[in-house]
N, C-alpha and C positions, 0 to 999 in steps of 0.2 A: 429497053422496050417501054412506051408509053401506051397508054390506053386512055382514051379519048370520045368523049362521047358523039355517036354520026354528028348528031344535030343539033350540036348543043343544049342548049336552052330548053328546048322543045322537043328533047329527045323524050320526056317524059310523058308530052303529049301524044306522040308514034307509038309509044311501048303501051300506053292505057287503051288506045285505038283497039290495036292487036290482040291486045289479051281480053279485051269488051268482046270481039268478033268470038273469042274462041271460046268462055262462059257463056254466051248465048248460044252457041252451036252444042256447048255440052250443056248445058241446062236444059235446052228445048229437047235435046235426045234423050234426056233423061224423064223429063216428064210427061213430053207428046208420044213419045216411041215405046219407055218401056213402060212408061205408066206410074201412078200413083204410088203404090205399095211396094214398085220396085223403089222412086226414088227414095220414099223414106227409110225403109225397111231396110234398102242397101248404100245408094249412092251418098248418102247424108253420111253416114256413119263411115266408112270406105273414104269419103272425101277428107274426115276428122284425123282418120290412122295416117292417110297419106301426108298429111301438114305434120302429125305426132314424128313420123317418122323420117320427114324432110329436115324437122330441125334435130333430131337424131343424128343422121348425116352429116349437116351445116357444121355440127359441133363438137362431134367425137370421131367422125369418118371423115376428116376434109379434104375438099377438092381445090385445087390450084383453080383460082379464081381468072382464066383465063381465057378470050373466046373459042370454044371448040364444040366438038360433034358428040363425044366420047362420054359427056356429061350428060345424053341420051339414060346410057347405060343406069345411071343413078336415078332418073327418073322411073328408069322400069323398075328399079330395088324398090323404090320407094309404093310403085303400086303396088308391087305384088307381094309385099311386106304389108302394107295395110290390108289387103285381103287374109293375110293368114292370121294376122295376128287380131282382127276384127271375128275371125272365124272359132279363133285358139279361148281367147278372152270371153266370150258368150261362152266355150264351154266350160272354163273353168269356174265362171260365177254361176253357172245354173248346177252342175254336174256336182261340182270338190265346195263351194262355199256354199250354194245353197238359196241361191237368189230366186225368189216367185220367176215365170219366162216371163210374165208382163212386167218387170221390170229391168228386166237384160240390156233393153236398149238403153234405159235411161243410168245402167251403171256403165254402159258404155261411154256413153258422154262424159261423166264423171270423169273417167281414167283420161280421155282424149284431151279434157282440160288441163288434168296433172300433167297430162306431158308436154303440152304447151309452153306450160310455167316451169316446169323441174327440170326439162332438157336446155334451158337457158338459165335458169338461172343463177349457176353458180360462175359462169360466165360475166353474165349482165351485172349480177349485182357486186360477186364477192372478187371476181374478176381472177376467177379457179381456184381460190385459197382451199374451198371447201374440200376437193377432190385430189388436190395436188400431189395428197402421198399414193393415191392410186397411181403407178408408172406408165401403164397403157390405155390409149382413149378408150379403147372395148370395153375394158374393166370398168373405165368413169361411166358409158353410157350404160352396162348391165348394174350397177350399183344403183343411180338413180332410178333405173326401174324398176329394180326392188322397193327401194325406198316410196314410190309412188303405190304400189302396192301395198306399203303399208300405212298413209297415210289415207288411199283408197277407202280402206277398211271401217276407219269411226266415223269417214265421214259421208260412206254409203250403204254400206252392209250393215255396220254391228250393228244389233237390236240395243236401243236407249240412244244410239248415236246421234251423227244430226238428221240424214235421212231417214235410220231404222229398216232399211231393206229388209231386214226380216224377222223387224218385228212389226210394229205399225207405223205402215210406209208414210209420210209426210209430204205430198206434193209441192204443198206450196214452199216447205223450206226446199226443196227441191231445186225450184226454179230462182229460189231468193239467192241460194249457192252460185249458179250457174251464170243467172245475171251479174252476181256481184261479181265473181271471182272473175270473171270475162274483161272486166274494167282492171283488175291486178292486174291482169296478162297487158291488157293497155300500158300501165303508166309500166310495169318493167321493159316491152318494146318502145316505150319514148324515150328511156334513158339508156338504153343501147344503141338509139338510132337518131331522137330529135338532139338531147340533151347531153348526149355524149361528150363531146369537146368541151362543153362548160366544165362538165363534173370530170376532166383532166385536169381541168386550174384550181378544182376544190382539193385542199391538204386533208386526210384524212389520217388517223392516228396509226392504221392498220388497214387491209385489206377485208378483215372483219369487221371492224367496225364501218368500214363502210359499207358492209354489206346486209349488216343487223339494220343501221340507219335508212338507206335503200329502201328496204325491203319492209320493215316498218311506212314509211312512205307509201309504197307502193298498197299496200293494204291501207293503209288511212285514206288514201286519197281513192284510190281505187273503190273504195267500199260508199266514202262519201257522193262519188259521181257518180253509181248505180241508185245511192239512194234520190238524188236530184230529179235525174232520168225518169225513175218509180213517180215522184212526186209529180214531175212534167206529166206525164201520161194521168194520174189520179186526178189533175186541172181540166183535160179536155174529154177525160173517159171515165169519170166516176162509177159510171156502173158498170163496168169490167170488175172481171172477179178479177181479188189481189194477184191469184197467181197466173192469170194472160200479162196482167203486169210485168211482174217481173220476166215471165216469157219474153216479151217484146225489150225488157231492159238488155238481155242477152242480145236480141237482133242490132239492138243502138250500139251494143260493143263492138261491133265488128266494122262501123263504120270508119274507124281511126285507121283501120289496117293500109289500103289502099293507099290513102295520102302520104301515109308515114312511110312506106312501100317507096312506092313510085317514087318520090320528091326526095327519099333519102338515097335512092340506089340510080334514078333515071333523070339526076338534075345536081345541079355545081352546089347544089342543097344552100343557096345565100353561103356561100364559102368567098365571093364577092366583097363579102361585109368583114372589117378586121377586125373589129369590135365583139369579143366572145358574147359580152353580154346583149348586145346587140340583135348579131346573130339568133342565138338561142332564140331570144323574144322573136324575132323575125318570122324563125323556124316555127315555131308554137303558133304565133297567128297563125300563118298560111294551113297550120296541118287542121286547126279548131275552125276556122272557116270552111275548108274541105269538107271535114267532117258534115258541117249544117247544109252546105253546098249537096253533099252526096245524097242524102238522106231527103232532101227536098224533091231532087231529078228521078231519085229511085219509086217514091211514094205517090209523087206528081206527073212523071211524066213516064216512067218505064211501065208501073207496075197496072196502071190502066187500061192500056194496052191490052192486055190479059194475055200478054207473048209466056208466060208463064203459068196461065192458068188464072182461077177467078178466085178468090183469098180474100179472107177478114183482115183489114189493114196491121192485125199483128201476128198474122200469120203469113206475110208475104216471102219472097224470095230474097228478103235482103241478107239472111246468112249466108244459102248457099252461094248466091252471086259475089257477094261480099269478098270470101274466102276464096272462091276459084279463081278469080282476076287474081289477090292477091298473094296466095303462095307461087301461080305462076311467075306472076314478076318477081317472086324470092328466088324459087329455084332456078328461073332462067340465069339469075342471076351467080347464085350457091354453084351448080353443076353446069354451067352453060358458058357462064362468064360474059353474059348477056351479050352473046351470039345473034348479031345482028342491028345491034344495038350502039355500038361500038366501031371503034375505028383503031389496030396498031399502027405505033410509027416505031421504028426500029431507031433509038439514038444510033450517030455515027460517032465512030472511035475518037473520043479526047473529050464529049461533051457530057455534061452532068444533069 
């Protein structure tokens, strides 16, 4: 059996079409229909658990990457999994830990970052070393959630921590966290997804050690390119307080999603090119011009509009938009087997 994309080339540009039409349709119902308070209050946070919980799935519950119907059914796990556990988590931080209720939401974000980053990446980086003596995926994906829960804890709750949730709350590292760590979760999806194949041809001494190196990386570089972003924005918006800054450095994060998305899962990804180092390079432009590409059409030409409502330019729609195109295209891809998108041919008997 082969799997084949419809349209080749531009299968990528049919699949952004499709999943643009259907973020607009759920963004605009969320904010013309149910209103204000509902989307922040609910659909922001609900849309965080549902991405926490898709790549939960991706990685410890996997699905035969193949195109069918049935991968529906994982979609519905995945909503109504983030509703509970959206539901579950606000009461364990107000109720058992003790979190002020104004700031429930923003430990919520917290954890939806943790899971982001923790449910990949003992995968991405260490390539399962970490998890391995655990024998059942259940076990790896209930392990890391503990472990995020406890990691949770100094870096949102405990009083003296980096947040202090209950003792004196700190917004602006709040937001400094959020922005930065948003750029980690970046550069470890560039090296599961751009940079992949190069770092098959890197020797590394262990599976550990490439995963301490990694991952190292990924907070270097990660932390540096939030700080750029910060500085970008402190050039043309000096008097914004520090922390809409960093706010807005979190919205810049998630522009990587979509290119790196799309062009790694709805394109021959420059696979064309036999030259790894090549390639990579190839890959990296195309994704870092997208990026500046995205972010220009969103700010320039979407967001004026006011198809979304009327917004202080760092507080527009670019996360939730951002995020909804882009885990559809994951998960159509994860449970769907990018179902419709694709074309089987059935090899005949003797051919390879």
């Amino acid at each position: 059996m082969e799997i084949e994309l419809r349209w080749k080339n531009c299968t990528w540009i049919m699949a952004l079409l499709a999943w643009a039409v259907f973020a607009f349709a759920v963004l605009i119902w969320s904010w013309h229909l149910m209103g204000e308070v509902w989307h922040k209050s609910y659909f922001i946070p609900i849309l965080g658990y549902y991405v926490f919980v898709s790549i939960c799935q991706s990685h410890y519950f996997k699905a035969t990457m193949t195109p069918n119907w049935e991968g529906l059914l994982r979609q519905w796990v995945s909503l109504s999994s983030a509703v509970f556990i959206f539901i579950i988590h606000g009461w364990i931080m107000r109720h058992i830990i003790g979190v002020p209720e104004k700031l429930i939401m923003a430990g919520q974000f917290i954890f939806i970052v943790l899971g982001f980053f923790f449910f990949g990446w003992d995968d991405f980086l260490f390539k399962g070393q970490l998890s391995k003596w655990i024998k059942h995926d259940s076990l790896k994906a209930l392990f890391w959630y503990m472990i995020m829960w406890l990691v949770w804890y100094p870096l949102f709750a405990m009083d003296g921590g980096i947040c202090s949730a209950l003792g004196k709350f700190d917004g602006l590292t709040f937001n400094w966290l959020l922005g930065s760590f948003q750029w980690v979760i970046m550069m470890s999806m560039m090296i599961a997804i751009t940079w992949n194949d190069f770092l098959e041809t890197v020797s590394f001494p262990s599976n550990y050690v490439r995963g301490i190196l990694l991952f190292a990386f990924c907070l270097i570089a990660g932390f540096i390119i939030a700080y750029l972003c910060y500085s970008g924005i402190n050039i043309f918006a000096p008097d914004l307080k520090a922390s809409e800054k960093w706010h807005h450095v979190l919205y810049m994060g998630t522009y990587p999603l979509i290119p790196m998305i799309l062009f790694g899962v709805y394109s021959n990804h420059f696979n064309h090119i036999q030259d790894i180092k090549k390639k990579t390079l190839a890959r990296t432009a195309f994704v870092v011009a997208m990026i500046v590409t995205g972010y220009l059409i969103f700010h320039y030409v979407i967001a004026p509009t006011n198809v979304f409502g009327e917004h202080h330019w760092v507080h527009h729609f670019d996360l939730a938009f951002n995020f909804t195109i882009a885990i559809m295209l994951l998960t159509h891809h994860w449970f769907n087997g990018r179902l419709g998108f694709v074309t089987v041919r059935m090899r005949e008997p003797g051919t390879s």
